[in-house]
PDB file of N, CA, C and O in Angstrom:
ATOM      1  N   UNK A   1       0.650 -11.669   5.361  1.00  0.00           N
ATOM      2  CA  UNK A   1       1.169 -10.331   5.572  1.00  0.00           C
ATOM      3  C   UNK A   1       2.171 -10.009   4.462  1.00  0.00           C
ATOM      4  O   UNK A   1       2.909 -10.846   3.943  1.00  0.00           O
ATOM      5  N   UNK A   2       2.125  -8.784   4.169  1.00  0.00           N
ATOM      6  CA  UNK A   2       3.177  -8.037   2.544  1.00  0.00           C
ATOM      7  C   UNK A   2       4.438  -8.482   3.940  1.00  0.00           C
ATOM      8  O   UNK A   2       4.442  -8.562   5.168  1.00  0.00           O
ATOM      9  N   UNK A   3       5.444  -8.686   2.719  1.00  0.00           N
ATOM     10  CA  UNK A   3       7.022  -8.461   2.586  1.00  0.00           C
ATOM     11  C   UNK A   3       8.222  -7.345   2.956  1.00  0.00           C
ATOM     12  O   UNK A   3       9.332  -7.218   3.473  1.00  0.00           O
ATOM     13  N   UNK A   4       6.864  -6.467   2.120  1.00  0.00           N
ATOM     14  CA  UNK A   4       7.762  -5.241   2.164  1.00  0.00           C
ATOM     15  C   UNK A   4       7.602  -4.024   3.267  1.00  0.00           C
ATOM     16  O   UNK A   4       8.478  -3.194   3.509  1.00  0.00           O
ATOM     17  N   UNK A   5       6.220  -4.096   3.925  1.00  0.00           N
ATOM     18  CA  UNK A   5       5.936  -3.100   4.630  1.00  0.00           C
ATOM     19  C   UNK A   5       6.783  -3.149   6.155  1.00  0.00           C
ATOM     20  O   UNK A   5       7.283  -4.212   6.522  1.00  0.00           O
ATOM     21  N   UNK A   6       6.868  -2.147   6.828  1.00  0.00           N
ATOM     22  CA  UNK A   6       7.470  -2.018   7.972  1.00  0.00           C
ATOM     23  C   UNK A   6       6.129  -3.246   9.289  1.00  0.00           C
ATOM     24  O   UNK A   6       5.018  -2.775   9.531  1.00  0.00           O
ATOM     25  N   UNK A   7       6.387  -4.165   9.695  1.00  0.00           N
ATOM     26  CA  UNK A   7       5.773  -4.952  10.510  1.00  0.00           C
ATOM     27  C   UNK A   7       6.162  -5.501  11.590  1.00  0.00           C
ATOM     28  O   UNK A   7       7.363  -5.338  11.803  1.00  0.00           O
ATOM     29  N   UNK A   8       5.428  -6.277  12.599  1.00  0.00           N
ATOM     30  CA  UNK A   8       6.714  -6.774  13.817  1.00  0.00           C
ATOM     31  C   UNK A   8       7.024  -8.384  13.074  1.00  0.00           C
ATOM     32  O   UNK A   8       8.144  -8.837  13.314  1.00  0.00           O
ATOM     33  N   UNK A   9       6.143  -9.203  12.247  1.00  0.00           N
ATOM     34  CA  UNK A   9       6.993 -10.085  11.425  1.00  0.00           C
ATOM     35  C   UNK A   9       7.892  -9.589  10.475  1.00  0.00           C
ATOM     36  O   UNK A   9       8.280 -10.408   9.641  1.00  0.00           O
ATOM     37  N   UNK A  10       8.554  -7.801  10.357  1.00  0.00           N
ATOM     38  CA  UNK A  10       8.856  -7.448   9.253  1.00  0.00           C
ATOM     39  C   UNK A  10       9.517  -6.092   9.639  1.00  0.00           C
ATOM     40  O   UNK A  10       9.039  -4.984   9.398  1.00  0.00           O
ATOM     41  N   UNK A  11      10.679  -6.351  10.270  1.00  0.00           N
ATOM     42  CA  UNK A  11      10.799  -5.270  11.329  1.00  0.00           C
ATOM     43  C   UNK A  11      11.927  -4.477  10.126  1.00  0.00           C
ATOM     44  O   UNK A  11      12.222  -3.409  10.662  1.00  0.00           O
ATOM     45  N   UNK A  12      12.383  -4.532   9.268  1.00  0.00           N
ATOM     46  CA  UNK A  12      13.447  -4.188   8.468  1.00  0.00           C
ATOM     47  C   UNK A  12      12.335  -3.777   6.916  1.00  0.00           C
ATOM     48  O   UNK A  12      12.845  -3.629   5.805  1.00  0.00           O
ATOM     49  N   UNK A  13      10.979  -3.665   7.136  1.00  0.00           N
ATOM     50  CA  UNK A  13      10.488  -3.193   6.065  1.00  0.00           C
ATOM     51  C   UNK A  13      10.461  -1.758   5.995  1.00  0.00           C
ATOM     52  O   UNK A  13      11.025  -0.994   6.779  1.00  0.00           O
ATOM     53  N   UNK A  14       9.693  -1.418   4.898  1.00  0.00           N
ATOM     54  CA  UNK A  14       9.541   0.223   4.182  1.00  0.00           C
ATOM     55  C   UNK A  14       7.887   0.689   5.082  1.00  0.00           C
ATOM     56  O   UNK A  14       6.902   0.078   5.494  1.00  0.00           O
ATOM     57  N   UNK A  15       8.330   2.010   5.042  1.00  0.00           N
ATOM     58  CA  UNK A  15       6.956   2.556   5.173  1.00  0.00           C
ATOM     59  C   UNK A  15       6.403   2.857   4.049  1.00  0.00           C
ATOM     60  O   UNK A  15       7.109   3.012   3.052  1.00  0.00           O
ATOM     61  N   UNK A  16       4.826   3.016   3.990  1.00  0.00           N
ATOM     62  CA  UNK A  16       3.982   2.721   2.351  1.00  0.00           C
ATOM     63  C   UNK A  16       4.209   3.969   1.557  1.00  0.00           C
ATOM     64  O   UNK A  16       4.242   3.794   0.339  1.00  0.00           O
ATOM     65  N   UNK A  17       4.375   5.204   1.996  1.00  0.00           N
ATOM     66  CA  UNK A  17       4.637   6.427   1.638  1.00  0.00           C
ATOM     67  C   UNK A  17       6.027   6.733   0.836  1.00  0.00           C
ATOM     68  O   UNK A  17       6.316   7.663   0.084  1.00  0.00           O
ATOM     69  N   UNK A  18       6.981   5.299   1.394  1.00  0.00           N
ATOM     70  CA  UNK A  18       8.234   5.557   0.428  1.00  0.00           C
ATOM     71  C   UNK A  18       8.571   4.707  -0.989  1.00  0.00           C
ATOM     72  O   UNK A  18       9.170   4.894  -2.048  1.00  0.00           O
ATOM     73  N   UNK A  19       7.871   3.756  -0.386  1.00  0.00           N
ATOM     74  CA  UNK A  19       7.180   2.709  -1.490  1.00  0.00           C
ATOM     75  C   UNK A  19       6.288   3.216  -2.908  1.00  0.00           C
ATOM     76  O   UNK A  19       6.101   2.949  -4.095  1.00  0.00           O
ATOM     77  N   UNK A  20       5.977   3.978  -2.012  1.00  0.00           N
ATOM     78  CA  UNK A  20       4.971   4.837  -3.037  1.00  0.00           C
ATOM     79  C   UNK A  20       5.828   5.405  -4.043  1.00  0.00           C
ATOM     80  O   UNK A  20       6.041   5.093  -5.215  1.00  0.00           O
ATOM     81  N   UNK A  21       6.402   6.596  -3.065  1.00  0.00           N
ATOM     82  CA  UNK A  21       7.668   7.396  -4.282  1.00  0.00           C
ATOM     83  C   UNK A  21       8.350   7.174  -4.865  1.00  0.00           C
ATOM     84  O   UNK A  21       8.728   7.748  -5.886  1.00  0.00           O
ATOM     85  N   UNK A  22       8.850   5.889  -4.171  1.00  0.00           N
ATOM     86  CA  UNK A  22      10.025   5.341  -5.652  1.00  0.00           C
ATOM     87  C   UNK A  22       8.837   4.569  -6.591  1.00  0.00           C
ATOM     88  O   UNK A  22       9.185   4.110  -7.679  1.00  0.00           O
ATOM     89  N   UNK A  23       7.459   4.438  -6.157  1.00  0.00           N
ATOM     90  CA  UNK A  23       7.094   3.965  -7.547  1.00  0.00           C
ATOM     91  C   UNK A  23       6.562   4.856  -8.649  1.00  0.00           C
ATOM     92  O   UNK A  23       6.251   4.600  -9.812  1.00  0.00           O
ATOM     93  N   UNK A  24       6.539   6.510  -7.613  1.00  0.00           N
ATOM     94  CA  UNK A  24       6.232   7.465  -8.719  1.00  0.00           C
ATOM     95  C   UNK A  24       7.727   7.774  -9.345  1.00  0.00           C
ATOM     96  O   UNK A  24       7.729   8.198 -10.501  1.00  0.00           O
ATOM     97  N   UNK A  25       9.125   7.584  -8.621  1.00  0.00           N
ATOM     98  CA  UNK A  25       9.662   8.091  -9.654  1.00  0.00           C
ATOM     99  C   UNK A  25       9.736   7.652 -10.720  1.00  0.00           C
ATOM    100  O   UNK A  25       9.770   8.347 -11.736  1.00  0.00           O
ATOM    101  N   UNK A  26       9.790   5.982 -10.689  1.00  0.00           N
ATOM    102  CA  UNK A  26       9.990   5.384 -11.819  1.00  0.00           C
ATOM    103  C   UNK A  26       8.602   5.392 -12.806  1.00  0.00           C
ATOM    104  O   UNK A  26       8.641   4.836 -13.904  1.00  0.00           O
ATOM    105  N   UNK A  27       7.515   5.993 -12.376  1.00  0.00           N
ATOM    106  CA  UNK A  27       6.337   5.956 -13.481  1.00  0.00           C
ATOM    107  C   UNK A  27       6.577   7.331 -14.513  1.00  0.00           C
ATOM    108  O   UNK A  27       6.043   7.549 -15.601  1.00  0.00           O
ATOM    109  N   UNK A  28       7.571   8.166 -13.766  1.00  0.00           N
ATOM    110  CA  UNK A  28       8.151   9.451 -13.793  1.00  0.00           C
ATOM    111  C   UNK A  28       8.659   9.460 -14.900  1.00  0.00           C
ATOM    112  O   UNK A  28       8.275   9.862 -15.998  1.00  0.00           O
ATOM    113  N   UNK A  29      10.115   8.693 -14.317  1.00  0.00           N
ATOM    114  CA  UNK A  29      11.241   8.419 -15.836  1.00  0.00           C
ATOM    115  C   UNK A  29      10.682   7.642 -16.772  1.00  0.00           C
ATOM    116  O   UNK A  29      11.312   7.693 -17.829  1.00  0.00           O
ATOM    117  N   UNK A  30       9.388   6.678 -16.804  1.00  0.00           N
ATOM    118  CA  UNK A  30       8.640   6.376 -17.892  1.00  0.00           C
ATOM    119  C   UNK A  30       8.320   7.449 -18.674  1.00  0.00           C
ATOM    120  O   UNK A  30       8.748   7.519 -19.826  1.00  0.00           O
ATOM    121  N   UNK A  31       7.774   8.109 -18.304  1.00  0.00           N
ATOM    122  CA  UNK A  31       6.815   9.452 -18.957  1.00  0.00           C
ATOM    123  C   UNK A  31       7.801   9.851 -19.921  1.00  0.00           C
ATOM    124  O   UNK A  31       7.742   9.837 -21.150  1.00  0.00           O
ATOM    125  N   UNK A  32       8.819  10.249 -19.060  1.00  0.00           N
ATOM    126  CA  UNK A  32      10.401  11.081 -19.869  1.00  0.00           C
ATOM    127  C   UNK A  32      10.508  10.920 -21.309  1.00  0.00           C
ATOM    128  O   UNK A  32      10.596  11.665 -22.285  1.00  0.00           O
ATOM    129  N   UNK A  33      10.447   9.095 -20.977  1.00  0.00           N
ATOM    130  CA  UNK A  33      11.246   8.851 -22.232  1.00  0.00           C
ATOM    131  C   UNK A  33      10.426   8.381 -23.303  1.00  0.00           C
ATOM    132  O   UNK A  33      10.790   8.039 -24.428  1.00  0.00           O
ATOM    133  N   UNK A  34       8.944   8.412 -22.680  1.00  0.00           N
ATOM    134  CA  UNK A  34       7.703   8.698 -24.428  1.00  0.00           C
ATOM    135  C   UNK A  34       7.558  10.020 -24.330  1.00  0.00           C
ATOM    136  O   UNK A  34       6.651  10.266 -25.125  1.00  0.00           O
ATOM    137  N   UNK A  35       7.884  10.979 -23.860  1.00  0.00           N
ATOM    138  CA  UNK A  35       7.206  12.541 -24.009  1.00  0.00           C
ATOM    139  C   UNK A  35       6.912  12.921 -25.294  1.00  0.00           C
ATOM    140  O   UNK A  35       5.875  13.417 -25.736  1.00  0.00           O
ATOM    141  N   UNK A  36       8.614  12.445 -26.207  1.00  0.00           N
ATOM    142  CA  UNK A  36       8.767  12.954 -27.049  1.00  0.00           C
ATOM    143  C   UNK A  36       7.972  12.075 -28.464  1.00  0.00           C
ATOM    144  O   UNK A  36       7.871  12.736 -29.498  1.00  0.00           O
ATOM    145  N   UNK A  37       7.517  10.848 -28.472  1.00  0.00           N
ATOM    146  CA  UNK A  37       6.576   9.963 -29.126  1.00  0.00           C
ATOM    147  C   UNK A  37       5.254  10.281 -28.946  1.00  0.00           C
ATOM    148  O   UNK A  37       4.520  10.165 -27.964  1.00  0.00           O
ATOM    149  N   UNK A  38       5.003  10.856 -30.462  1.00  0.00           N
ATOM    150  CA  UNK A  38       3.708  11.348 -30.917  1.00  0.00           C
ATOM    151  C   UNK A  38       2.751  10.213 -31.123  1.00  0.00           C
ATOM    152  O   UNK A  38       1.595  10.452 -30.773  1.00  0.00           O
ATOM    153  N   UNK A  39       2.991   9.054 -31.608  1.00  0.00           N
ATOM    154  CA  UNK A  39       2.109   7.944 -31.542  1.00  0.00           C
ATOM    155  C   UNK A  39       0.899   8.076 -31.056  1.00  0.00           C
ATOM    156  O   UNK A  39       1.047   8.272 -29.850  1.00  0.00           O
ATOM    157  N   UNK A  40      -0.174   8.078 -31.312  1.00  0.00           N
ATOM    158  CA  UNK A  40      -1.612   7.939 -30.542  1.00  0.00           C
ATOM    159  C   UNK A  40      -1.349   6.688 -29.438  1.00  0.00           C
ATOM    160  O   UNK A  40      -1.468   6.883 -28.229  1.00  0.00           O
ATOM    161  N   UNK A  41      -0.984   5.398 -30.000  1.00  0.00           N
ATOM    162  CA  UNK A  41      -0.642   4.980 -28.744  1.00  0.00           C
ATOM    163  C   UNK A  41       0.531   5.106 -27.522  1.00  0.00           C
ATOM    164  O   UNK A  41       0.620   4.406 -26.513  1.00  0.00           O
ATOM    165  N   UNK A  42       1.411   6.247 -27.953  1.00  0.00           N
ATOM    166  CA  UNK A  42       2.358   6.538 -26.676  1.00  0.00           C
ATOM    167  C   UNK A  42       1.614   7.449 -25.754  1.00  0.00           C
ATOM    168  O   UNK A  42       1.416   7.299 -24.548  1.00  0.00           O
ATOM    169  N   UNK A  43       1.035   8.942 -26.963  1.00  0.00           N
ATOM    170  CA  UNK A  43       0.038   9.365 -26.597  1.00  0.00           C
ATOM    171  C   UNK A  43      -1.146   9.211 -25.336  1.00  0.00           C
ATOM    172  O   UNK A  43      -1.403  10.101 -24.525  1.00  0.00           O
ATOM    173  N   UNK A  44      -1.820   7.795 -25.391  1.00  0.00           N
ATOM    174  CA  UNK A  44      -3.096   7.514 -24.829  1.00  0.00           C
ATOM    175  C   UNK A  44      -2.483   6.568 -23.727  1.00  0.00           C
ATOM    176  O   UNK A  44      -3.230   6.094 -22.871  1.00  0.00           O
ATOM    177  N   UNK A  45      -0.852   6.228 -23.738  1.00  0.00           N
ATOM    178  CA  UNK A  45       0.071   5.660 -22.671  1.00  0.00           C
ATOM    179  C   UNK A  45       0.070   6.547 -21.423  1.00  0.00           C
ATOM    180  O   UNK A  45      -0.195   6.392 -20.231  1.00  0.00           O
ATOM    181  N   UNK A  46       0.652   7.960 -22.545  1.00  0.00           N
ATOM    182  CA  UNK A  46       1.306   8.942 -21.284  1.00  0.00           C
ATOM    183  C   UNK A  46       0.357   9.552 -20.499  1.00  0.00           C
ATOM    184  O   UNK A  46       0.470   9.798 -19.298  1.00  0.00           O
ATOM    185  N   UNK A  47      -0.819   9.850 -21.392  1.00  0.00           N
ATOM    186  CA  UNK A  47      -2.043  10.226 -20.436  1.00  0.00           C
ATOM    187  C   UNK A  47      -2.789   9.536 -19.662  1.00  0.00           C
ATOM    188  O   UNK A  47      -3.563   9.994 -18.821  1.00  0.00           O
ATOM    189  N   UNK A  48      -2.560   8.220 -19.949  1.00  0.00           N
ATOM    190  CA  UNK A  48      -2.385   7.177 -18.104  1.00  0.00           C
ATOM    191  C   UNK A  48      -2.136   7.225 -17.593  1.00  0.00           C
ATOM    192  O   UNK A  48      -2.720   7.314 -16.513  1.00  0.00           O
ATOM    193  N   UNK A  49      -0.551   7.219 -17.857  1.00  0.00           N
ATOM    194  CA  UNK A  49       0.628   7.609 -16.815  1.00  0.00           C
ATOM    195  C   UNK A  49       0.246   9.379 -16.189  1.00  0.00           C
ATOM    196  O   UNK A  49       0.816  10.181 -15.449  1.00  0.00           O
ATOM    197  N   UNK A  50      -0.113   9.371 -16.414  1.00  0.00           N
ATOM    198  CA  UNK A  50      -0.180  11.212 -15.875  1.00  0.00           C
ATOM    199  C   UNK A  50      -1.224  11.077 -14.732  1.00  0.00           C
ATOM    200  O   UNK A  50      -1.066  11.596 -13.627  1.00  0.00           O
ATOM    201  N   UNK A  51      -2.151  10.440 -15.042  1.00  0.00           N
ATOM    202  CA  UNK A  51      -3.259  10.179 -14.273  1.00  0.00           C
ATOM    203  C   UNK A  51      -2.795   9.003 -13.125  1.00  0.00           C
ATOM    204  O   UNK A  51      -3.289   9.202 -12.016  1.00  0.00           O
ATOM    205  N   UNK A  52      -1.983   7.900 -13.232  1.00  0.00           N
ATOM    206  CA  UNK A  52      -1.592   7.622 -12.162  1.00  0.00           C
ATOM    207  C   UNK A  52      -0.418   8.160 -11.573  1.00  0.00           C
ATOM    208  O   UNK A  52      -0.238   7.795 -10.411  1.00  0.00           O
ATOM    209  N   UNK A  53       0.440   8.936 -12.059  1.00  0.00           N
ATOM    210  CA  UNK A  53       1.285   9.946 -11.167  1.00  0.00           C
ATOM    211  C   UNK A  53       0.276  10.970  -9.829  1.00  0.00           C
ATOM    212  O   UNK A  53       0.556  11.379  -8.703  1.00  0.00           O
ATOM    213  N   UNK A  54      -0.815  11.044 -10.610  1.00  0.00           N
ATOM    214  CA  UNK A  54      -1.863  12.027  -9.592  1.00  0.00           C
ATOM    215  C   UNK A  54      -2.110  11.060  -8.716  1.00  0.00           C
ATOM    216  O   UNK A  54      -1.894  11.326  -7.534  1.00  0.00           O
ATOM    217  N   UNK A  55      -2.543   9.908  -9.019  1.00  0.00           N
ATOM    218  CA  UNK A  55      -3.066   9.082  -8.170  1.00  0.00           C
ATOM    219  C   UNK A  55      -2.239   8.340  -7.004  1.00  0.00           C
ATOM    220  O   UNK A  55      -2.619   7.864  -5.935  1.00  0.00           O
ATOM    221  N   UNK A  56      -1.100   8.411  -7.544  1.00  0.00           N
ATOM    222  CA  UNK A  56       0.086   8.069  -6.474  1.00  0.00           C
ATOM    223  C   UNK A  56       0.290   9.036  -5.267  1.00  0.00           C
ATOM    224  O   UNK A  56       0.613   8.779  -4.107  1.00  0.00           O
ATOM    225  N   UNK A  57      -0.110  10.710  -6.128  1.00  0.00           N
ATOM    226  CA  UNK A  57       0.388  11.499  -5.348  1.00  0.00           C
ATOM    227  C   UNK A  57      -0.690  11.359  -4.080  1.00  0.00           C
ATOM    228  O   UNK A  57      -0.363  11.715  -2.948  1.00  0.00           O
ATOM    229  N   UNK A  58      -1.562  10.994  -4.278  1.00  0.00           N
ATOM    230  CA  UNK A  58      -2.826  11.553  -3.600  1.00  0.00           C
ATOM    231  C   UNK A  58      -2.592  10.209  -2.109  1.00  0.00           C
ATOM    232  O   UNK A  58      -2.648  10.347  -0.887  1.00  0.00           O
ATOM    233  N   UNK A  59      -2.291   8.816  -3.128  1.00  0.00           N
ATOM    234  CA  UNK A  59      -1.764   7.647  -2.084  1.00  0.00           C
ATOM    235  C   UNK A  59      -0.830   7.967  -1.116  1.00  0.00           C
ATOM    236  O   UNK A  59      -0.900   7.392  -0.030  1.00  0.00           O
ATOM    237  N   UNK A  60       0.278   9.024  -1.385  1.00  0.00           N
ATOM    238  CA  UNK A  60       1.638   9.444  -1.012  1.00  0.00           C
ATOM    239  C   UNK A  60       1.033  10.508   0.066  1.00  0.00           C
ATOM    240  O   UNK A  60       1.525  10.805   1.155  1.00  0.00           O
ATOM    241  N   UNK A  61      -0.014  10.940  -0.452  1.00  0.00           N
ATOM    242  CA  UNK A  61      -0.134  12.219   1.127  1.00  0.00           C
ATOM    243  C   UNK A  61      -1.354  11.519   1.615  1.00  0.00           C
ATOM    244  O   UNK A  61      -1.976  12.475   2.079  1.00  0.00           O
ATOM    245  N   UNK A  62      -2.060  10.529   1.800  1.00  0.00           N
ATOM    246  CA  UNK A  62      -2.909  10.076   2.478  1.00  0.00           C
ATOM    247  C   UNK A  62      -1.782   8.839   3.432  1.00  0.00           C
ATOM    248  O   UNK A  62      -2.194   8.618   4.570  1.00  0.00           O
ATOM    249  N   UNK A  63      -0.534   8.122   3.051  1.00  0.00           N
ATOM    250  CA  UNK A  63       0.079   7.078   3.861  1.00  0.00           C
ATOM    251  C   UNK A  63       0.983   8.532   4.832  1.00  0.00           C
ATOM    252  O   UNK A  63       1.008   8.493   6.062  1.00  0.00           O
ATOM    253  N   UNK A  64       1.550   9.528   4.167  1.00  0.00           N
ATOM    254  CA  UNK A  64       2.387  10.174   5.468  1.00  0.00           C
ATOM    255  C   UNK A  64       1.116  10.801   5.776  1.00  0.00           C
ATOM    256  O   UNK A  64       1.438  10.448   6.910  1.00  0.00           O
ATOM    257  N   UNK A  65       0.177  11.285   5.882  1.00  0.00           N
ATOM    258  CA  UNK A  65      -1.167  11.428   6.713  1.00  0.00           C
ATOM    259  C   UNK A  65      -1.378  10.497   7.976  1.00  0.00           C
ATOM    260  O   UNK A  65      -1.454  11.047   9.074  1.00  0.00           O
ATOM    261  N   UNK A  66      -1.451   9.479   7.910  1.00  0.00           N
ATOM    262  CA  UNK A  66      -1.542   8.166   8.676  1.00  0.00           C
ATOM    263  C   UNK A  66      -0.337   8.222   9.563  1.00  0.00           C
ATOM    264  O   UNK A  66      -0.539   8.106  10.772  1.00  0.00           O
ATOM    265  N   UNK A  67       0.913   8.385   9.124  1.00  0.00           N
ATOM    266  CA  UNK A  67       1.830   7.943   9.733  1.00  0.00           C
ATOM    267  C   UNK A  67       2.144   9.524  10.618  1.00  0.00           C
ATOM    268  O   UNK A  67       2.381   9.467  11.825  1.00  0.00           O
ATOM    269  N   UNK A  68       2.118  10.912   9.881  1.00  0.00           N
ATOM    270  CA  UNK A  68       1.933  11.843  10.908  1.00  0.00           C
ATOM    271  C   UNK A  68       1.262  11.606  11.811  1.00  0.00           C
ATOM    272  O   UNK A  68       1.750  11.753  12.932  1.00  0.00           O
ATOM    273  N   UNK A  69      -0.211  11.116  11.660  1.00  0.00           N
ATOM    274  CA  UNK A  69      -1.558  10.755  12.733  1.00  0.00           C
ATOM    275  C   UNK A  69      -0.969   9.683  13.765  1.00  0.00           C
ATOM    276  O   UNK A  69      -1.456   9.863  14.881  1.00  0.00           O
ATOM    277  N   UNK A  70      -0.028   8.579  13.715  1.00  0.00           N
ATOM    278  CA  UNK A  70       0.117   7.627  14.384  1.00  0.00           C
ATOM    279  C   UNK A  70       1.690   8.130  15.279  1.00  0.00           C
ATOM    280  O   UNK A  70       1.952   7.791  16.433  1.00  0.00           O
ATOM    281  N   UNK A  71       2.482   8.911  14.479  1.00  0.00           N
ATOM    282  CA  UNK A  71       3.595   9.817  15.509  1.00  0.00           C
ATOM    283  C   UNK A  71       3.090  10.683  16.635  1.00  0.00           C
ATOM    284  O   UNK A  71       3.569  10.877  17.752  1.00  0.00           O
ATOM    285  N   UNK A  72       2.238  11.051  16.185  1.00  0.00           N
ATOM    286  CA  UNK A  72       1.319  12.406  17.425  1.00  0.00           C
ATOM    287  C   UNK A  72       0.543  11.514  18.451  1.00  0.00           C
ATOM    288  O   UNK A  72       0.597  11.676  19.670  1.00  0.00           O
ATOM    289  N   UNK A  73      -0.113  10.649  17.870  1.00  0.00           N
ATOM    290  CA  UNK A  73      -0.813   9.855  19.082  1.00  0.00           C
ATOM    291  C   UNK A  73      -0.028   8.635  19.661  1.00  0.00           C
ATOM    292  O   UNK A  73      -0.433   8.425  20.804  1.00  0.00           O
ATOM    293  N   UNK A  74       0.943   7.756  19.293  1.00  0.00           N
ATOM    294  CA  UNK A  74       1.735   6.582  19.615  1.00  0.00           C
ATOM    295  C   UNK A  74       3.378   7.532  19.520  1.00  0.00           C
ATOM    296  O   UNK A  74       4.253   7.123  20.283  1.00  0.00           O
ATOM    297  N   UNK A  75       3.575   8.214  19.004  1.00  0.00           N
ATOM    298  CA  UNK A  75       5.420   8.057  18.873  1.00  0.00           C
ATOM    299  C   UNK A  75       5.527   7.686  18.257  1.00  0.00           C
ATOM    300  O   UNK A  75       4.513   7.070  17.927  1.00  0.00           O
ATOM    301  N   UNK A  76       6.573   7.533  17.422  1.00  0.00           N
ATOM    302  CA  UNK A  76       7.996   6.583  16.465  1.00  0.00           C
ATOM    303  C   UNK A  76       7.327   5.111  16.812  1.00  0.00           C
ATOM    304  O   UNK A  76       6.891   4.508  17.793  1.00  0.00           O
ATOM    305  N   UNK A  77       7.531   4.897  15.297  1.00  0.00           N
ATOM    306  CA  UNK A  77       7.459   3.060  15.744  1.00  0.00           C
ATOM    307  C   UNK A  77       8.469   2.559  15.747  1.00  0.00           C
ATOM    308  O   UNK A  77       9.427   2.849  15.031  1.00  0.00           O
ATOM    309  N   UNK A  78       8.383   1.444  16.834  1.00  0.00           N
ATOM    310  CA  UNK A  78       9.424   1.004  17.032  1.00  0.00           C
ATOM    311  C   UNK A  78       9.832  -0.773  16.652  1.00  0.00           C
ATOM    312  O   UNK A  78      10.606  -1.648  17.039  1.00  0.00           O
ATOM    313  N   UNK A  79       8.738  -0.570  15.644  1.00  0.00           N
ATOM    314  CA  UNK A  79       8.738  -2.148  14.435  1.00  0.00           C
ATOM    315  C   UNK A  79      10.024  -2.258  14.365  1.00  0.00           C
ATOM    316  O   UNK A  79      10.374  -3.425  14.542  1.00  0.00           O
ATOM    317  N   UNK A  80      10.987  -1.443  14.156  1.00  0.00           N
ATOM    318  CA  UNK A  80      12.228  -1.774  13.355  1.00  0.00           C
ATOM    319  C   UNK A  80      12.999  -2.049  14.156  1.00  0.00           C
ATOM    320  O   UNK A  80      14.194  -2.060  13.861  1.00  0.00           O
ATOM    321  N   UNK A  81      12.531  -2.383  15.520  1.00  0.00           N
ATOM    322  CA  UNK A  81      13.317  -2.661  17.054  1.00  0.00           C
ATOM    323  C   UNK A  81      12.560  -3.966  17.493  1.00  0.00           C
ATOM    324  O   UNK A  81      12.745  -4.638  18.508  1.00  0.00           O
ATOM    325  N   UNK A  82      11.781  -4.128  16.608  1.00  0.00           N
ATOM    326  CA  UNK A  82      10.853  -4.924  17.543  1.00  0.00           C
ATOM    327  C   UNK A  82       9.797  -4.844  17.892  1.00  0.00           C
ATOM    328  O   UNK A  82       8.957  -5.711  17.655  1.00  0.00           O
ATOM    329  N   UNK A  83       9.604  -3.939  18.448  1.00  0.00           N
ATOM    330  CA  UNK A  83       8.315  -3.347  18.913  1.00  0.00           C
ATOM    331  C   UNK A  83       6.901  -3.899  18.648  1.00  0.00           C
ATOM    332  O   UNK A  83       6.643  -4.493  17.601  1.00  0.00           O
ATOM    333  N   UNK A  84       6.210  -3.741  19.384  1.00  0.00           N
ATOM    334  CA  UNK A  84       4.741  -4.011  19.131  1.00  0.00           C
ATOM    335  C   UNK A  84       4.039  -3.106  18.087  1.00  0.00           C
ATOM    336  O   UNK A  84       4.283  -1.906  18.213  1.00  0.00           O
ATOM    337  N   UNK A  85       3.471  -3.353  17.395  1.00  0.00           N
ATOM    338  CA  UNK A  85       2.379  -2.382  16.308  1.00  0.00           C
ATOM    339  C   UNK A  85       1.946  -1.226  17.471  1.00  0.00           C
ATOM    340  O   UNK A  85       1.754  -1.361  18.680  1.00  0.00           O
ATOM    341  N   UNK A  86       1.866   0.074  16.517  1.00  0.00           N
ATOM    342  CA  UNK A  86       1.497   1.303  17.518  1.00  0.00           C
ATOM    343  C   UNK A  86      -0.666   1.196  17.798  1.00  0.00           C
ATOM    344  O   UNK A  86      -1.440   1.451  18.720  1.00  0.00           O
ATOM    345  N   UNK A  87      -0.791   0.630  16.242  1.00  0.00           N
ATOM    346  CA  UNK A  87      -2.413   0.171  16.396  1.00  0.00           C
ATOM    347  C   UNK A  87      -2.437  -1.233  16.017  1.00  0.00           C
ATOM    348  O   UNK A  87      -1.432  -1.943  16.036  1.00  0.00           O
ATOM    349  N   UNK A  88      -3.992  -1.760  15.553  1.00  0.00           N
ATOM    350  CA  UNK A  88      -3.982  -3.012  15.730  1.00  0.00           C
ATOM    351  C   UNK A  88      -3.340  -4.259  16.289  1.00  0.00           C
ATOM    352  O   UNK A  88      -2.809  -4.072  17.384  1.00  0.00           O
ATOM    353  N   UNK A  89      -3.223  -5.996  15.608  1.00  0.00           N
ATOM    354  CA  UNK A  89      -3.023  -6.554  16.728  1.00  0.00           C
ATOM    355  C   UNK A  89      -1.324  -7.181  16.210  1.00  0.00           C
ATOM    356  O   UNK A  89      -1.438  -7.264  14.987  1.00  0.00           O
ATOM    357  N   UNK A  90      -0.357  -7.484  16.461  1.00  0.00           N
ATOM    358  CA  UNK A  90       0.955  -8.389  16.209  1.00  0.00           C
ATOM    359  C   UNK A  90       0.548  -9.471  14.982  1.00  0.00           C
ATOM    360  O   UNK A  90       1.375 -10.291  14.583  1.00  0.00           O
TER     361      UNK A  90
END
């Protein structure tokens, strides 16, 4: 089982949606600071990076998707209490 995610072995973890964002900001402040580097290879960098900023975004509204979907049908989890998983098994 991950480390970092919110779990009942892992009751003090992150949800994946915030995980996410701080990893777009920091792919973010990457971008920043080649914007201004014309290089073909900063160039063919940043237009990676651009393409996984989209791709994060898309990760970022499909995990609070899930987690809206699992508040409406279970409630608040209550991993961070203890709690039993709202789906699957402990």
């Amino acid at each position: 089982m991950t480390r970092y995610l919110v779990s009942h072995e892992n009751p003090t973890g992150r949800k994946l949606e915030d995980i996410l964002m701080e990893l777009r900001a920091d792919v973010l402040t990457r971008c920043t600071k080649i914007s201004s580097d014309e290089r073909p290879e900063a160039l063919h960098v940043l237009a990676n990076n651009v393409k996984v900023l989209d791709h994060l975004t898309e990760a970022i509204e499909l995990a609070q998707d899930s987690t809206q979907l699992l508040n409406r049908a279970f409630g608040p989890s209550e991993a961070d209490k203890g709690g039993p998983p709202r789906i699957g098994e402990a």
